[in-house]
N, C-alpha and C positions, 0 to 999 in steps of 0.2 A: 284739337291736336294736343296731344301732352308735351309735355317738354324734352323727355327722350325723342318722340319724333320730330320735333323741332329741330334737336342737336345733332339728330343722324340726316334727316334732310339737309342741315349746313354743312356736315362735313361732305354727303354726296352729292353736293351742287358743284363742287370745283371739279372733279373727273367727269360727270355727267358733261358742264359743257365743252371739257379737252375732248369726250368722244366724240361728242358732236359737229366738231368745227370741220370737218373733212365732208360731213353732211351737208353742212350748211352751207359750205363753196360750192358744193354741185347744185346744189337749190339756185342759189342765188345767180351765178351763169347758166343754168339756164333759163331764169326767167328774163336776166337781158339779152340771152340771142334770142327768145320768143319775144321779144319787144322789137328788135334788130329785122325781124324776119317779114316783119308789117310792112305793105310795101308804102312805099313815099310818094306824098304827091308830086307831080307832074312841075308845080310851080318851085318845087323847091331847088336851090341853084345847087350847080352839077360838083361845085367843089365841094358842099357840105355832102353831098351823097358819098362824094368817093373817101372821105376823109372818115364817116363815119360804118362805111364798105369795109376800109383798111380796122376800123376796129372792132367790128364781128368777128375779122379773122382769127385777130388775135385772139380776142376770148373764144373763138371754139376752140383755136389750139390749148387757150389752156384750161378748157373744159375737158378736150381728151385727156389733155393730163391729169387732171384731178382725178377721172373717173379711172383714168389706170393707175393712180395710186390706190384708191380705193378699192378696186378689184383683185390687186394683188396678193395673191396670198403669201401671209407669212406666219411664221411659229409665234404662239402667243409669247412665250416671254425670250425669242429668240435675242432681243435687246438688254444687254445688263443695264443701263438706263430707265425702260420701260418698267423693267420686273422692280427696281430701285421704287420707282413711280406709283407701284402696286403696292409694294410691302409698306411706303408710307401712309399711304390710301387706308390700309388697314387697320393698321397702326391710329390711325387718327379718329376713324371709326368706334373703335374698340374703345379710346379714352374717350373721346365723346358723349358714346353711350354709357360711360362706365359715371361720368361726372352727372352726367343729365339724369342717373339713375339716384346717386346720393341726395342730388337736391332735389330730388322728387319727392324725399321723407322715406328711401331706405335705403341700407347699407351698401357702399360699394358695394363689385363684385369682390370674396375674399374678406372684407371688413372684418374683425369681429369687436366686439367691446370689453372693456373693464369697466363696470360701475364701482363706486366703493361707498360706504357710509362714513357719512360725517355724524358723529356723535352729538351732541348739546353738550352734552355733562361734561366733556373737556374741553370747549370753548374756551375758555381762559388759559389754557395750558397750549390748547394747538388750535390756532383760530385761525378762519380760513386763508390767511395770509400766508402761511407757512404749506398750503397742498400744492403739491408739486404734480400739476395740471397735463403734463408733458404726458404724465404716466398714465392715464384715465381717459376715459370717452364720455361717462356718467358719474357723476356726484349726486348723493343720494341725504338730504336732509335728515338724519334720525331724531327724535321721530314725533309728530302732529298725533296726539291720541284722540282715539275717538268717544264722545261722551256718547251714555246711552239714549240719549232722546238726540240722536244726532247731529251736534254742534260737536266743536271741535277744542280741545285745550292744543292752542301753538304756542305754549311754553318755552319749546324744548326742552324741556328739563333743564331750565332757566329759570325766566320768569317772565310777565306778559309782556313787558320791556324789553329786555335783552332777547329774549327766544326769536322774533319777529326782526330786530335789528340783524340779530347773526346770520339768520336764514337769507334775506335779504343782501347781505354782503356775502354770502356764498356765492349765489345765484349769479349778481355782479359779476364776483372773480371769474366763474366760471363762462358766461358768456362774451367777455373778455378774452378769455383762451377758446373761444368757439368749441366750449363745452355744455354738456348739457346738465342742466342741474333739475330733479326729482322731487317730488314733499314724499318721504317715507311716512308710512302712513299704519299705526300698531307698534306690534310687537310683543316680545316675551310676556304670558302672563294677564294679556287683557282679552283674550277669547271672549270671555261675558258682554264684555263694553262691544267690542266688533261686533257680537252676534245680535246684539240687541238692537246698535245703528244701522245694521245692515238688513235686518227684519221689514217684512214686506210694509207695514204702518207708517216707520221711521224712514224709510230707505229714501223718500223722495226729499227728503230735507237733510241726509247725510251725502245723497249726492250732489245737490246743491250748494251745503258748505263746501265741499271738497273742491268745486270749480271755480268758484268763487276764490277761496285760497289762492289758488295756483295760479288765478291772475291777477288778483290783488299783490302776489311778491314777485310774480313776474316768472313763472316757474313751467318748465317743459311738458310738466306730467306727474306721475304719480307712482311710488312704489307700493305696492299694497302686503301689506305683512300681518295677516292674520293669524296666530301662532295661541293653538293648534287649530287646524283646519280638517275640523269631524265630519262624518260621513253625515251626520244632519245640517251639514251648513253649507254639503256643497251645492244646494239648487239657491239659497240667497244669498253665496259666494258669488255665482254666476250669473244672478240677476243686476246685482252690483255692479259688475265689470262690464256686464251687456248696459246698461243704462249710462255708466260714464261714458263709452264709447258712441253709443246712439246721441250723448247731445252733444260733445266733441270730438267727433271723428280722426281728426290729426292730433289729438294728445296721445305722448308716450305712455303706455300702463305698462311695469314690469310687476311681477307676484314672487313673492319669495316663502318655495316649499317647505317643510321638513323632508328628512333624508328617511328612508324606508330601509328596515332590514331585508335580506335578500336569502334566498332558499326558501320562500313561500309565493305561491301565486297571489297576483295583484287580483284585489278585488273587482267585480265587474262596475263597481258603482265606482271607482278610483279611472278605471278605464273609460268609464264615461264621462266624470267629470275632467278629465285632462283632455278628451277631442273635442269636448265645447271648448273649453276655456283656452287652448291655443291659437285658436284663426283670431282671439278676442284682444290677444296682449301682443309685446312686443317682446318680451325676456320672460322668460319661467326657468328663474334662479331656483338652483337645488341647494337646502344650506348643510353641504356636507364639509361640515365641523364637528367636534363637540361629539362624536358619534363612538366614541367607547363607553364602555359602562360596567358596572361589578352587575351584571342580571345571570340568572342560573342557565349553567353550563357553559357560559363565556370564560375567555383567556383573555388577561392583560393586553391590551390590543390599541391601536394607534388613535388620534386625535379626527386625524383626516386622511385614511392611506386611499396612495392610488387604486392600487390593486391587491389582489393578495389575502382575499378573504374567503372564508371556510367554514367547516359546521360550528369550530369555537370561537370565530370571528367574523360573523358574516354579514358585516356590511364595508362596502368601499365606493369610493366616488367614482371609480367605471362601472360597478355595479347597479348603483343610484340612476348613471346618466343613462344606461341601456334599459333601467326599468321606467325612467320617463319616455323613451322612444316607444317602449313597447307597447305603453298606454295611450300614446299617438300625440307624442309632443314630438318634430319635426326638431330635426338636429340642430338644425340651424337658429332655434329659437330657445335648444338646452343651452343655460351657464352653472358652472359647477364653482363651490365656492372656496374660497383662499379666505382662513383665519389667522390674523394677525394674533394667534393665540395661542395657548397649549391648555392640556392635562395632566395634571400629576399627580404619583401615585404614591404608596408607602405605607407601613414602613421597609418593605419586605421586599418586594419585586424590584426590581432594576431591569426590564428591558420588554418587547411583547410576547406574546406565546405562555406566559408564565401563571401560574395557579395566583388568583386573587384570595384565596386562603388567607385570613390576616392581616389584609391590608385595609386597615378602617379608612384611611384618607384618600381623597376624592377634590382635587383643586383644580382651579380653572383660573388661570393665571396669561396675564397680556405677555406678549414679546419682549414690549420692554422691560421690565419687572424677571421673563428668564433672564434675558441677556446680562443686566445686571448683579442679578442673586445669587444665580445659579450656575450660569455657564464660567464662571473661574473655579470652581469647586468642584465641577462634573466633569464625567466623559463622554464626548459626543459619539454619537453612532450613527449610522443609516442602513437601514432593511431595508435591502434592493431588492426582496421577493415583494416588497410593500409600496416601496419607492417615495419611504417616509423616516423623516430624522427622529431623533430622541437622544436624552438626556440620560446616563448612568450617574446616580449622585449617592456615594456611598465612600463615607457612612452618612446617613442621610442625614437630609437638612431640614430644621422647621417639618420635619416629619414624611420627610417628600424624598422617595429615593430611586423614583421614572417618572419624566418630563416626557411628554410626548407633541409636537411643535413643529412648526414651520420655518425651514429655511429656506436659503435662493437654490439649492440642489432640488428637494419635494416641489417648490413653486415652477423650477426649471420640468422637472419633469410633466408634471401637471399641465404646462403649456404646450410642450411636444403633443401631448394624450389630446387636447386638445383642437391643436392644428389635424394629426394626424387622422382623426374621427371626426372632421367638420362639423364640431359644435360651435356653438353662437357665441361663447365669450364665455370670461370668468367675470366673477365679482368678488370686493374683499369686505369683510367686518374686523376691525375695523381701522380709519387712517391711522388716526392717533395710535393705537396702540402698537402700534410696530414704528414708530417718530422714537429716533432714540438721540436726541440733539448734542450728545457729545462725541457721538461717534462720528467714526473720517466718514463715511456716507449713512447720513443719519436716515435716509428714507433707502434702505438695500432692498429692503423685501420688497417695496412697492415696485422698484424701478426691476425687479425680476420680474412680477406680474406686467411691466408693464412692454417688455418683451412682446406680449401677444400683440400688441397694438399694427394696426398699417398705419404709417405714421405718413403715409399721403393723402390718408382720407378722416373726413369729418365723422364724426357720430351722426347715428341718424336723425333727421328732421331737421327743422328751418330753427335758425338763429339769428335772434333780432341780438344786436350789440349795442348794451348804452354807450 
């Protein structure tokens, strides 16, 4: 018996025996007037007979009654009492099932998540002391690289010392707040090193490190970020994520995609690899950021818009999330991503839609570093055909004259798109960089993503607490 049916058997044992006790009085007299109705010996003295005569009587009288209470009909919830008695009945049921299903290792019903990544390289600047837990379900360690002969550098962009210390006091904090904490695992720029550990020779001893890790610091699961993710890697992509799962069945695995331009058909091999690769994980993050570009026949065009794309702009994060469905990643297991970032542009352009004609620069700049720099200088805007903020900075600064960035309006919206299309959750890159510690609420952006949260229920899976 699982533990859902465990928790729905308790809650329906207390109505089960209220139905039954009108049953169980007619059982029970009648089996003492069939005991009553045996005749008595002969020896036995004539007052015990009649005393015990006088209480047959009784109890058949109040056997008719019972059975006419019982026979009587009446309107199921003719009782506002009764119906009172039902709707908590259900009521109880429903949480029941709803609790026994989280601690079974998935999501309420409703749930969705925020992962976010924690950096290394700002550890001394925002060390895990300062995440404000409240707003999150996932913490996401960035990032364990992977060596080519599959051993692992856990650094973090530390050192063998610190990297291993921090990750470890993440993890802490985190299960402390009955959160769950990840080893991100890649990233930008090491496709060679993934592809090499992950190749069918190495693969048995880069899954091995990896498990190993994750319980050597105490850790939920695994982000897997292998960036780019080529049509020749997706069958020892998948053998990878098949094999951590075959020798740990209940670890967390989330994958975090690249974002796809839109107005071409998905490839059949893309389609095939996203319906293995979903029953295998538990998050397939889309990292839709960072998705404008100067490429030919594009317009000036946003960071991360919701919607609002077209033949000179055509990608956007409902875009991205409807072509993961389409390749048969289940809604429920889409997260679309919030960057704690922007793009800037210049020297020429100030806003989207606009001819990149001339504009040699191309920045990729943190929140904090707009807010700072740029936002007392600029004019802020929002493209509601986009449902994404930017920056007019003119005359331009440090050669930057369109910001394009996240606020708590594009993050506000993003969660509605969210709720609205029952996707699984958002995730952000990254903490730190939207930490703006002198500002009146120096964590804004987070605490808009973090909006999404049901703040009645756990992240998925079991949590041990030191």
């Amino acid at each position: 018996m699982t533990h859902q049916h465990i928790a729905f058997a308790k809650a329906v044992q207390p109505m089960a025996a209220a139905e039954g006790t009108c049953g169980q009085q007619q059982s029970t007299l009648a089996m003492r007037a069939e005991v009553l109705d045996t005749p008595l010996p002969h020896t036995t003295l004539r007052p015990l007979r009649e005393a015990l005569n006088r209480k047959r009587a009784i109890w058949q009288r109040q056997q008719q009654w019972a059975l006419a209470v019982v026979a009587r009909p009446r309107p199921v919830f003719a009782s506002p009492l009764r119906w009172s008695i039902i709707v908590a009945f259900l009521i109880g049921v429903m949480m029941a099932a709803r609790a026994a299903f989280a601690a079974d290792g998935g999501p309420a019903a409703g749930a969705r998540w925020v992962s976010a990544y924690f950096v290394g390289w700002d550890a001394h600047t925002y060390p895990p002391s300062l995440i404000d837990f409240a707003q999150i379900s996932h913490v996401l360690a960035f990032a364990v690289l992977p060596n080519m002969d599959g051993s692992l550098d856990t650094s973090l962009y530390l050192d063998d010392s610190q990297g291993p210390q921090v990750a470890k006091d993440l993890v802490r904090r985190a299960h402390l707040q009955a959160r769950k904490a990840l080893v991100s695992v890649g990233g930008a720029g090491l496709h060679d090193r993934f592809a090499a550990a992950a190749s069918a020779p190495v693969r048995p001893r880069f899954v091995s490190a990896l498990l190993a890790l994750v319980a050597q610091w105490g850790y939920d699961g695994l982000d897997l970020d292998w960036e780019p993710i080529e049509e020749a890697d997706y069958d020892d992509f998948l053998a990878l994520v098949r094999e951590i799962r075959q020798a740990q069945p209940s670890i967390i695995i989330t994958v975090a995609l690249g974002s796809k331009r839109g107005g071409r058909a998905l490839e059949p091999s893309y389609r095939r690899f996203c319906n293995v690769l979903a029953p295998l994980v538990d998050q397939v993050n889309v990292m839709t950021y960072g998705m404008a570009g100067p490429w030919q026949g594009w317009l000036s065009w946003h960071s991360s818009p919701l919607r609002g794309d077209g033949p000179s702009q055509p990608i956007s994060v409902a875009q991205n999330a409807a072509d993961l469905e389409l390749a048969g990643v289940p809604r429920s297991k889409i997260g679309v991503g919030v960057g704690f970032y922007g793009q800037g542009w210049g020297p020429l352009v100030t806003g989207p839609r606009q001819n990149l004609a001339g504009n040699a620069n191309e920045v990729w700049m943190v929140f904090r570093d707009i807010s700072r720099k740029y936002m007392p200088w600029a004019t802020a805007s929002y493209d509601r055909q986009a449902d994404a903020a930017y920056l007019s900075v003119w005359p331009p600064r440090d050669g930057i004259s369109f910001i394009s960035y996240e606020n708590e309006a594009s993050i506000a919206a993003k969660i509605r798109f969210i709720r609205d299309t029952g996707l699984g959750g958002a995730f952000v890159w990254d903490l730190s960089s939207g930490h703006i510690p002198e500002a009146a609420r120096p964590d804004a952006l987070l605490q808009a993503v973090g909006a999404l949260l049901d703040r009645g229920s756990r992240p998925s899976g079991s949590v041990s607490t030191p």
